[in-house]
One Martini backbone bead per residue (centre of mass of N, CA, C, O) as a GRO file, in nm:
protein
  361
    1UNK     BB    1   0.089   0.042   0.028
    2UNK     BB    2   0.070   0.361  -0.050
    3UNK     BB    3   0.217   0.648   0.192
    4UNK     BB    4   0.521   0.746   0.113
    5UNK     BB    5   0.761   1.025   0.124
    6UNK     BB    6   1.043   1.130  -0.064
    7UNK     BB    7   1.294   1.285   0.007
    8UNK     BB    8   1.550   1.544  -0.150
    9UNK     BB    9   1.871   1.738  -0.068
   10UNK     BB   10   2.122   1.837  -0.219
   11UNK     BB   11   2.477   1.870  -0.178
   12UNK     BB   12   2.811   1.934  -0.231
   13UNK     BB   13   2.843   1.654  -0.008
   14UNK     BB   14   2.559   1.570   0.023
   15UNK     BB   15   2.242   1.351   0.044
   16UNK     BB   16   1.955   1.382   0.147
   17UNK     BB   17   1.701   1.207   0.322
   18UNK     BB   18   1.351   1.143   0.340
   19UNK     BB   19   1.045   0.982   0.511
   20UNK     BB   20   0.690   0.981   0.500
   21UNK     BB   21   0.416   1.021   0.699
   22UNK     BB   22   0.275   1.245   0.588
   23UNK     BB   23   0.416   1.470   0.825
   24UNK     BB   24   0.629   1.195   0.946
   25UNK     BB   25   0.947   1.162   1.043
   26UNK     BB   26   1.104   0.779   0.988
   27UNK     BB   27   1.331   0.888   0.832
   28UNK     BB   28   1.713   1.014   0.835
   29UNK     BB   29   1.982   1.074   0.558
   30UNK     BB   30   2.322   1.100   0.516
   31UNK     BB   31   2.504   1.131   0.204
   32UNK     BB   32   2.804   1.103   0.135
   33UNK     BB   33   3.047   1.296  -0.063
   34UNK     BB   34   3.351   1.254  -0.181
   35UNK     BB   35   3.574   1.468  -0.348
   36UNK     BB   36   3.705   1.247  -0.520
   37UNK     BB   37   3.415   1.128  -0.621
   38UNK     BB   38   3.326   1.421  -0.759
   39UNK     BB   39   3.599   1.513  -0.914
   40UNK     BB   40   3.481   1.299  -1.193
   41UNK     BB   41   3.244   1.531  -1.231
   42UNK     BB   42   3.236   1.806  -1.437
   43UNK     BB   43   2.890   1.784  -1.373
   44UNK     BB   44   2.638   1.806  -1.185
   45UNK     BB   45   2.469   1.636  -1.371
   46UNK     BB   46   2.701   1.394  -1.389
   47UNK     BB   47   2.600   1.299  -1.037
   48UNK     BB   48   2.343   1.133  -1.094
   49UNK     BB   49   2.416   0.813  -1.094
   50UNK     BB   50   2.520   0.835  -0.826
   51UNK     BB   51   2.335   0.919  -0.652
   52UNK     BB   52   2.081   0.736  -0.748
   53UNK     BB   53   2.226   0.466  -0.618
   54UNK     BB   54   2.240   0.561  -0.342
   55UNK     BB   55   1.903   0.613  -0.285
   56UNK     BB   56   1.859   0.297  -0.348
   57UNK     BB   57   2.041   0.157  -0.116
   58UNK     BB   58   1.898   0.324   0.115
   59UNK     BB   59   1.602   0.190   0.062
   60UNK     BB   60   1.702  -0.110   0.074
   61UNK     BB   61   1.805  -0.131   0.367
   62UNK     BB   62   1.513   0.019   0.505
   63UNK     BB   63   1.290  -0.162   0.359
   64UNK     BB   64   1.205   0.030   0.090
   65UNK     BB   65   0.959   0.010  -0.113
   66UNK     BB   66   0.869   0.134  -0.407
   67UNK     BB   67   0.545   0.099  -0.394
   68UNK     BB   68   0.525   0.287  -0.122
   69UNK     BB   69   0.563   0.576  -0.318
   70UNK     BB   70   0.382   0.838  -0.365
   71UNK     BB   71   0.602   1.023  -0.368
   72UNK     BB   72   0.862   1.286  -0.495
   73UNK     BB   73   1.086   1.557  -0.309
   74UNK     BB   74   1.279   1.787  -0.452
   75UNK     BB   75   1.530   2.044  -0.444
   76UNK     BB   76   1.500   2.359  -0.607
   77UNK     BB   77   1.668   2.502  -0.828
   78UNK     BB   78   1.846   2.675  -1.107
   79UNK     BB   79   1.577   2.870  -1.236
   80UNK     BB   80   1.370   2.992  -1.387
   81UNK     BB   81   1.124   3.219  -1.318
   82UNK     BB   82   0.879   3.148  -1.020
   83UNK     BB   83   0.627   3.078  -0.865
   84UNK     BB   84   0.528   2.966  -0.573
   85UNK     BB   85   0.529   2.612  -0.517
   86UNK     BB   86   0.419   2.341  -0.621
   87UNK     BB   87   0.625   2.114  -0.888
   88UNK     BB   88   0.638   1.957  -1.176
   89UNK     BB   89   0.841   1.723  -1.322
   90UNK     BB   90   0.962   1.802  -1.594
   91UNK     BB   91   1.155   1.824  -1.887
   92UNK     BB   92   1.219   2.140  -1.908
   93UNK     BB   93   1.330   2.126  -1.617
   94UNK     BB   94   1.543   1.897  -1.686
   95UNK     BB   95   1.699   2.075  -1.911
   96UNK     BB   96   1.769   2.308  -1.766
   97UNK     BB   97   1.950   2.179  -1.508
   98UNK     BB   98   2.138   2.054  -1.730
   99UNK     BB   99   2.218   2.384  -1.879
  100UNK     BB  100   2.265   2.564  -1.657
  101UNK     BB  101   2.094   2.864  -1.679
  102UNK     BB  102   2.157   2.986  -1.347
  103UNK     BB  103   2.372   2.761  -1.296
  104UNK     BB  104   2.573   2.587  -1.074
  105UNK     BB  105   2.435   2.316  -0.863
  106UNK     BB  106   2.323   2.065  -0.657
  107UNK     BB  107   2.023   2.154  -0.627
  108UNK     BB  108   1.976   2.040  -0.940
  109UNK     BB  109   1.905   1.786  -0.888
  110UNK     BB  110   1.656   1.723  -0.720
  111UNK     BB  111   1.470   1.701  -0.985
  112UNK     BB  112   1.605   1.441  -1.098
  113UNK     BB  113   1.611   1.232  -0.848
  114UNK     BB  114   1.313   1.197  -0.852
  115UNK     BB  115   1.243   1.142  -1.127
  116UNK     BB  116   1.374   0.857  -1.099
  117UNK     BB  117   1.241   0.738  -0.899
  118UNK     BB  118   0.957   0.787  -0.975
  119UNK     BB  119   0.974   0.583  -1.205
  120UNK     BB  120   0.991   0.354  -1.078
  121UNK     BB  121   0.734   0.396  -0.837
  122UNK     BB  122   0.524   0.469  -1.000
  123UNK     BB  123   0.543   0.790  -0.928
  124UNK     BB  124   0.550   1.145  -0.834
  125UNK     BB  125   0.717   1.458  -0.924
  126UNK     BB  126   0.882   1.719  -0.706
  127UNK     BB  127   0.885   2.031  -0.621
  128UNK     BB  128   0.934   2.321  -0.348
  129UNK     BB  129   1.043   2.645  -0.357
  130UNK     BB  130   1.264   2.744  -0.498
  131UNK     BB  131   1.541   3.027  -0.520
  132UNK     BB  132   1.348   3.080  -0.819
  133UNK     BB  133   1.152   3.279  -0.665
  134UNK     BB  134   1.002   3.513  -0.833
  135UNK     BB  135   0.713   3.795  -0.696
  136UNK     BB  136   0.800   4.042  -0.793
  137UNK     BB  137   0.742   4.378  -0.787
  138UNK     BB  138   0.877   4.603  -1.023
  139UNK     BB  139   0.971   4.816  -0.811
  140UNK     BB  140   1.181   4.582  -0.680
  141UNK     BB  141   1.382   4.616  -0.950
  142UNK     BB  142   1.502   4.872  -0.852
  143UNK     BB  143   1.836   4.995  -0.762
  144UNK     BB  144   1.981   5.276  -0.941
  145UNK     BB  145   2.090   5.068  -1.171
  146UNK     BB  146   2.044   4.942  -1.475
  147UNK     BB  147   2.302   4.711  -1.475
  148UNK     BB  148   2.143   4.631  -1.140
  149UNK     BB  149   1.928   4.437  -1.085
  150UNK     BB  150   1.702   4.331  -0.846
  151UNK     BB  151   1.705   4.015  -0.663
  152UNK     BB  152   1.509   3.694  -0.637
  153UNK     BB  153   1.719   3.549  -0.338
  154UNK     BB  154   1.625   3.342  -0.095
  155UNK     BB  155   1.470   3.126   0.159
  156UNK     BB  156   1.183   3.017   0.024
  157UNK     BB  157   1.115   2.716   0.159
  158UNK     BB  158   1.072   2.863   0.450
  159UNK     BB  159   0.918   3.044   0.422
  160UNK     BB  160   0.653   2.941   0.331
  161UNK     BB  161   0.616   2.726   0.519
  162UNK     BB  162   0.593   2.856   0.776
  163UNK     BB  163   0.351   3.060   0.675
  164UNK     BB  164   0.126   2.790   0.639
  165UNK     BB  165   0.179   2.762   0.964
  166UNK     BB  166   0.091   3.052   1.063
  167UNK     BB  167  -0.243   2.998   0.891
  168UNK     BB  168  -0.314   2.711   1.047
  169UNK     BB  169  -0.276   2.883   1.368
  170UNK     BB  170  -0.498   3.119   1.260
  171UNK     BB  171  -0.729   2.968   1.056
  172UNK     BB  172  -0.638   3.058   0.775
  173UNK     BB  173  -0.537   3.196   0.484
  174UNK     BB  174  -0.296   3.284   0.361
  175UNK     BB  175  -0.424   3.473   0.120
  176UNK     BB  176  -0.501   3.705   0.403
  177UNK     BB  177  -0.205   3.770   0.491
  178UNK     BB  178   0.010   3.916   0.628
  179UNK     BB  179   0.408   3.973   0.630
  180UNK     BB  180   0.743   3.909   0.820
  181UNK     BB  181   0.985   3.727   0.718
  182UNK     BB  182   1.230   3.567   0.868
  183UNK     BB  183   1.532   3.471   0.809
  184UNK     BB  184   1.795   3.271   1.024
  185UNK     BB  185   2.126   3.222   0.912
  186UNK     BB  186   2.398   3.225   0.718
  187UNK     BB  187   2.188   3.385   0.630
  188UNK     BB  188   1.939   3.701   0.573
  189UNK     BB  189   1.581   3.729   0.534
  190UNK     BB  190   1.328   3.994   0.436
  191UNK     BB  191   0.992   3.902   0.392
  192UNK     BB  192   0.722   4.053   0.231
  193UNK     BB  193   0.378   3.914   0.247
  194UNK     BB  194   0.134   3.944  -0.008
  195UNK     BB  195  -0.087   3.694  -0.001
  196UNK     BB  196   0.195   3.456  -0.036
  197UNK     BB  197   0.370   3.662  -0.127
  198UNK     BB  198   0.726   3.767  -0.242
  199UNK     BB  199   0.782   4.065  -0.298
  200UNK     BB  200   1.026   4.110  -0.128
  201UNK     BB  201   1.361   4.118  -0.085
  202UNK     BB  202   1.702   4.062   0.057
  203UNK     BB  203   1.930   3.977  -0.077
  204UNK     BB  204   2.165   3.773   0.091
  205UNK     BB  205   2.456   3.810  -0.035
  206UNK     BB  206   2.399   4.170  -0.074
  207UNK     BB  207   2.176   4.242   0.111
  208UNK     BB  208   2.142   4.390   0.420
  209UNK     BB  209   2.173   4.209   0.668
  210UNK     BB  210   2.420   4.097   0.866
  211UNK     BB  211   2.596   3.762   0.890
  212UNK     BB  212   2.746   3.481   0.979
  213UNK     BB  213   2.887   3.513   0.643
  214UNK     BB  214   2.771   3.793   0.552
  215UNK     BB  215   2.768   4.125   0.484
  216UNK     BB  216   2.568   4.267   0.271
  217UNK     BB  217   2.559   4.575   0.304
  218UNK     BB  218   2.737   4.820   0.155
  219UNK     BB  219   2.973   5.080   0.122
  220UNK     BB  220   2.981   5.147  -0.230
  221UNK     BB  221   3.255   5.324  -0.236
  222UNK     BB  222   3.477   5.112  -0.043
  223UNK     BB  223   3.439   4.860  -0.182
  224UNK     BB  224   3.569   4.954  -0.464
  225UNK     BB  225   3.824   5.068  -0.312
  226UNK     BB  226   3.909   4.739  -0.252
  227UNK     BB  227   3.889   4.627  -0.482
  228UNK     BB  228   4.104   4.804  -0.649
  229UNK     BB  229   4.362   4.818  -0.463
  230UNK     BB  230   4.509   4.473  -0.495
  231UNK     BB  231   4.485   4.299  -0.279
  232UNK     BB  232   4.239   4.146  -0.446
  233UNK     BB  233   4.107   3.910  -0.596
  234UNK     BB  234   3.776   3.826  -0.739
  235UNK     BB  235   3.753   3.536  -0.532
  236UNK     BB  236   3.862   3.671  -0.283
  237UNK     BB  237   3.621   3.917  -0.316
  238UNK     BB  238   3.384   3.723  -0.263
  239UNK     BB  239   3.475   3.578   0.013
  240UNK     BB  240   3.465   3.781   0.173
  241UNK     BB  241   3.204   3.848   0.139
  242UNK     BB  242   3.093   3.544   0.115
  243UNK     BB  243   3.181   3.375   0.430
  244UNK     BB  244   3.435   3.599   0.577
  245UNK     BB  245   3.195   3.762   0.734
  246UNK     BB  246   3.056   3.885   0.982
  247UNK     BB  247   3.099   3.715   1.220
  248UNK     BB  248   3.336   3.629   1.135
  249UNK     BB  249   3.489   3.859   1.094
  250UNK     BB  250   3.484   3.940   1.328
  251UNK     BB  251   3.492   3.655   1.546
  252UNK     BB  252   3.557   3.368   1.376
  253UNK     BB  253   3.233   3.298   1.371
  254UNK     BB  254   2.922   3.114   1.273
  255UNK     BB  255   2.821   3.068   1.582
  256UNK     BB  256   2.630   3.185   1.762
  257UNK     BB  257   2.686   3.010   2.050
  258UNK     BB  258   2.981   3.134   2.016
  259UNK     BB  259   2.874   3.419   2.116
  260UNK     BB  260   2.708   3.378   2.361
  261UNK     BB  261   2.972   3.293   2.516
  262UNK     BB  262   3.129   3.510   2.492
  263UNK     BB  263   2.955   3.732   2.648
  264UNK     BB  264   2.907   3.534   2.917
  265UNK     BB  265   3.265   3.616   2.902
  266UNK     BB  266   3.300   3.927   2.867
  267UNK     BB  267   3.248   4.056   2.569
  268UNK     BB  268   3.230   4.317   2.406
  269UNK     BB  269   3.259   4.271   2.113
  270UNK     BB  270   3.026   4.086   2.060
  271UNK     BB  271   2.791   4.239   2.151
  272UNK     BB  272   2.798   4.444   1.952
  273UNK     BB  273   2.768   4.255   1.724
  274UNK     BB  274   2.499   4.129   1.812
  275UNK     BB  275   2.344   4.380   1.789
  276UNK     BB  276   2.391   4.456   1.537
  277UNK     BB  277   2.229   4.254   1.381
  278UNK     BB  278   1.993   4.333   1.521
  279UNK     BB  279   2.013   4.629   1.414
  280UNK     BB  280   1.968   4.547   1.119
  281UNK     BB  281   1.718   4.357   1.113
  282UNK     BB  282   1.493   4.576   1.215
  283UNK     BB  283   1.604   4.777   0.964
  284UNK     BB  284   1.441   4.568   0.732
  285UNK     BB  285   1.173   4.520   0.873
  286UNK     BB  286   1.081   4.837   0.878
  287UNK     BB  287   1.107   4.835   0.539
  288UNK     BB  288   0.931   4.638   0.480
  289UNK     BB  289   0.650   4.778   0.635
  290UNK     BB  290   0.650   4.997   0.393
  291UNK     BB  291   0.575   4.720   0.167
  292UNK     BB  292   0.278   4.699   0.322
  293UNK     BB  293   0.176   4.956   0.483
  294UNK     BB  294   0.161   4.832   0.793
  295UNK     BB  295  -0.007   4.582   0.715
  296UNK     BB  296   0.094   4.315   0.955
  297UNK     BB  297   0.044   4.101   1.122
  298UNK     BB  298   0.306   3.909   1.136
  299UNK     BB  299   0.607   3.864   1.271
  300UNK     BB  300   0.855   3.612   1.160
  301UNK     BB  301   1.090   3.384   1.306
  302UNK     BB  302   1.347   3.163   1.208
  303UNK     BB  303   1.561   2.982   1.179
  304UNK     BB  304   1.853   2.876   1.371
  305UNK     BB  305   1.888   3.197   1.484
  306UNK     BB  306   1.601   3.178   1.653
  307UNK     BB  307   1.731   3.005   1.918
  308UNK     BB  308   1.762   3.322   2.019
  309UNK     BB  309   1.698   3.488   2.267
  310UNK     BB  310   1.880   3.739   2.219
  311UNK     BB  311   1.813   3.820   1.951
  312UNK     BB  312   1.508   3.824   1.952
  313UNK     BB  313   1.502   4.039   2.175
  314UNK     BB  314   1.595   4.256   2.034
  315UNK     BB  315   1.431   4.265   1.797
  316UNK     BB  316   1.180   4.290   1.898
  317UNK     BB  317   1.207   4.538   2.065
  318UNK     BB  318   1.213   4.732   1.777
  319UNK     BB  319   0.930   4.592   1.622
  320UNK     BB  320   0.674   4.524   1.808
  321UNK     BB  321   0.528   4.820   1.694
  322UNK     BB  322   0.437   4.654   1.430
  323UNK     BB  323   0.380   4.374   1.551
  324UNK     BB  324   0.348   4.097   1.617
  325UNK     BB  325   0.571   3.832   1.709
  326UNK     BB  326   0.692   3.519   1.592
  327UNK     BB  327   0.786   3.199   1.651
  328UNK     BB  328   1.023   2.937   1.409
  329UNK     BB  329   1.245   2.764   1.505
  330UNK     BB  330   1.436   2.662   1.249
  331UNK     BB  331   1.522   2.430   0.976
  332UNK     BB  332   1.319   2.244   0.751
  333UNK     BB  333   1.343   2.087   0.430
  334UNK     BB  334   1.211   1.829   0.458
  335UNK     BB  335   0.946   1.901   0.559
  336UNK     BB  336   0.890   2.114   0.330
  337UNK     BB  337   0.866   1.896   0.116
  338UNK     BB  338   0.659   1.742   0.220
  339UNK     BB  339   0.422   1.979   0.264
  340UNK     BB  340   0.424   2.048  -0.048
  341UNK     BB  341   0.289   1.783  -0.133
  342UNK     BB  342   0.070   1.731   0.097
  343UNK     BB  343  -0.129   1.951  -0.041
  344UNK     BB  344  -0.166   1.848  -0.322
  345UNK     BB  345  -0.224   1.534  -0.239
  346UNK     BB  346  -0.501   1.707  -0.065
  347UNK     BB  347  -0.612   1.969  -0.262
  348UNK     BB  348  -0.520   2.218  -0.165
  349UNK     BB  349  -0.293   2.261  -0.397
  350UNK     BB  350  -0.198   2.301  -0.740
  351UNK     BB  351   0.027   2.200  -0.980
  352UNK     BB  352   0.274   2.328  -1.121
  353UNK     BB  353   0.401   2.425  -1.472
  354UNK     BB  354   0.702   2.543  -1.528
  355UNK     BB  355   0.662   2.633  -1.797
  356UNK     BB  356   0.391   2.806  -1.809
  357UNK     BB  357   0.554   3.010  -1.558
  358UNK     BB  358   0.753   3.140  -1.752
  359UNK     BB  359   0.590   3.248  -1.965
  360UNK     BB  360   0.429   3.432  -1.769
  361UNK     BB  361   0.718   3.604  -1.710
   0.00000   0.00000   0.00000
C-alpha cells in the first residue's frame, strides 16, 4: 500500500534523504559524498547516476520498497523565475537544470533524482518552493543603476513553509494575511508577504543586515575603492563578502551559540557585533513593513539563530511596535519538501507546471 514520501535534498558533498508518513518523518539520513568521488565529474548533473545509485541502496538498506511510495519531492534548484508553490517534475524542468541555464548548483539534482526515483515507483515527482521564486512587485526590481537590477533570491522553501504553518495555526488562509517572515541562518533574509507572495526581500548574498558569513549591504564608495586596491583577486573579495565576513569576519565564528558564549564570558566586542546584528536585521524589517504599508498580521522569525532568545528578544524590542512577532526556531528543508507535497496531494492546492509559469513571466 503506497503511503511514504520521499524526500531528497542534495548538497555539494552530501545528499539528504528522508522519508514521511503523512507529515511524519520516520527515517532520515545524509549520504555523504568524498571530494575525490565528486572530483571525477565534470558537472553538477553528471553526478546524477552516482547520486541516485546512493539513494536506491539506502532504500534497500532501509527496507522500503519502491511501490510503497507515494510521491517524491526534491530540491529546486537554479531554474528560470517561477512563482512559488509545489511544480511537477517536467521535462523542460529537467532541461533546463541540465544546461544550469541559471548557474551549476548541487541542488539542480534535486528535480533530476526526484524524477529518477518516481519513475522506477510508478509515482508522481515534484519540487516545491525554489530559491528561482520570484514573486517581485516590478518596482522592487530597480536598484537605482540600470546595469544591475535586483534579484529575487532568498530562502524561498523556509519562508513559505512557515508562513503555511503560521497560517494554520491562525485558522486563516495564507492568502488572507500579510507577513514578514524573516529567516535567519548562515545568510539573513527578510521577506515582505502580501496574500502569501514574496513581494520583496533584501537579497541574502549582498543585501540587507550582516550575518554568519555574510556582509549584507555596504558602503559602496569604499567597497569599489577595496575591490580595485589591488589587495584581492576577483575570487578572493568574492570570499570576503559571502563567506568569511559577518560574524566571521568580526568574531571567527559563524555559530551564534559561540557567540553567544563569547558575550556571557565577558567579551564586549562580541555583545556589540551581535547587538549589531540585531539592529541591522530591525532596520530591514521596519523597510519592509513599508512595502506592505504597516498593514502587517504578525513579524515571524524563523531559522537556526531564531533559537537565540538573545538575538530574537532584541529584534522583537525593536519591531514589536509593528506587529506582534511569532517565533518559528529552526529550518527543516525536508519538512517543507513533505509538506508542500502534501498540500498538492491532499488538493489543498493545484502543482503548478514550470514551462507554463517561465511563459507567464
Amino acid at each position: 500500500m503506497r503511503g511514504y514520501i520521499l524526500t531528497i535534498n542534495p548538497g555539494s558533498t552530501s545528499t539528504k534523504v528522508a522519508i514521511f508518513e503523512g507529515s511524519k518523518n520516520v527515517s532520515q539520513h545524509n549520504l555523504s559524498h568524498s571530494t575525490e568521488e565528486l572530483d571525477k565529474f565534470k558537472n553538477i548533473a553528471d553526478q546524477y547516476e552516482y547520486r541516485l545509485k546512493m539513494i536506491l541502496d539506502w532504500l534497500e538498506e532501509e527496507g522500503t520498497e519502491l511501490d510503497t511510495i507515494a510521491a517524491v519531492a526534491g530540491r529546486g534548484g537554479l531554474l528560470r523565475p517561477i512563482p512559488s508553490g509545489t511544480f511537477k517534475v517536467t521535462q523542460p524542468m529537467i532541461d533546463d537544470l541540465k544546461a544550469a541555464v541559471r548557474g551549476e548548483h548541487a541542488s539542480n539534482l534535486g528535480a533530476m533524482l526526484a524524477k529518477g526515483i518516481a519513475e522506477k515507483a510508478n509515482a508522481p515527482a515534484f519540487i516545491v518552493d525554489p530559491v528561482a521564486v520570484d514573486e517581485f512587485d516590478d518596482i522592487a526590481r530597480i536598484s537605482g543603476m540600470p546595469e544591475i537590477p535586483r534579484r529575487a533570491l532568498s530562502h524561498a522553501l523556509n519562508i513559505k513553509a512557515v508562513a503555511h504553518r503560521v497560517a494554520k495555526e491562525e485558522d486563516k488562509k495564507l492568502s488572507d494575511l500579510n507577513l514578514i517572515l524573516v529567516h535567519l541562518g548562515g545568510g539573513i533574509s527578510v521577506a515582505p508577504l502580501r496574500g502569501g507572495r514574496i513581494i520583496d526581500v533584501n537579497c541574502a548574498n549582498d543585501m540587507g543586515p550582516f550575518s554568519p558569513e555574510r556582509a549584507g549591504g555596504l558602503p559602496v564608495g569604499a567597497l569599489v575603492k577595496l575591490a580595485f586596491s589591488g589587495k584581492y583577486t576577483f575570487d578572493e573579495m568574492k570570499k570576503k563578502v559571502v563567506g568569511k565576513a559577518g560574524l566571521v569576519g568580526y568574531l571567527g565564528t559563524n555559530d551564534g551559540r559561540d557567540v553567544e558564549k563569547m558575550i556571557a564570558e565577558g567579551d564586549k566586542k562580541a555583545a556589540l557585533i551581535f547587538r549589531a546584528m540585531a539592529y541591522q536585521i530591525a532596520k530591514e524589517i521596519g523597510g519592509m513593513a513599508t512595502v506592505l504599508k504597516g498593514d502587517i498580521d504578525y513579524i515571524v522569525l524563523t531559522g537556526g539563530l531564531a533559537h537565540s532568545k538573545r538575538l530574537t528578544g532584541m529584534i522583537t524590542d525593536m519591531v514589536g511596535f509593528i506587529a506582534p512577532v511569532k517565533l518559528h526556531p529552526g529550518e527543516d528543508e525536508m519538512q517543507a519538501l513533505a509538506e508542500g507535497t502534501l498540500r498538492v496531494l491532499a488538493g489543498e492546492e493545484e502543482a503548478k507546471i514550470y514551462e507554463d509559469e517561465v511563459k507567464k513571466n
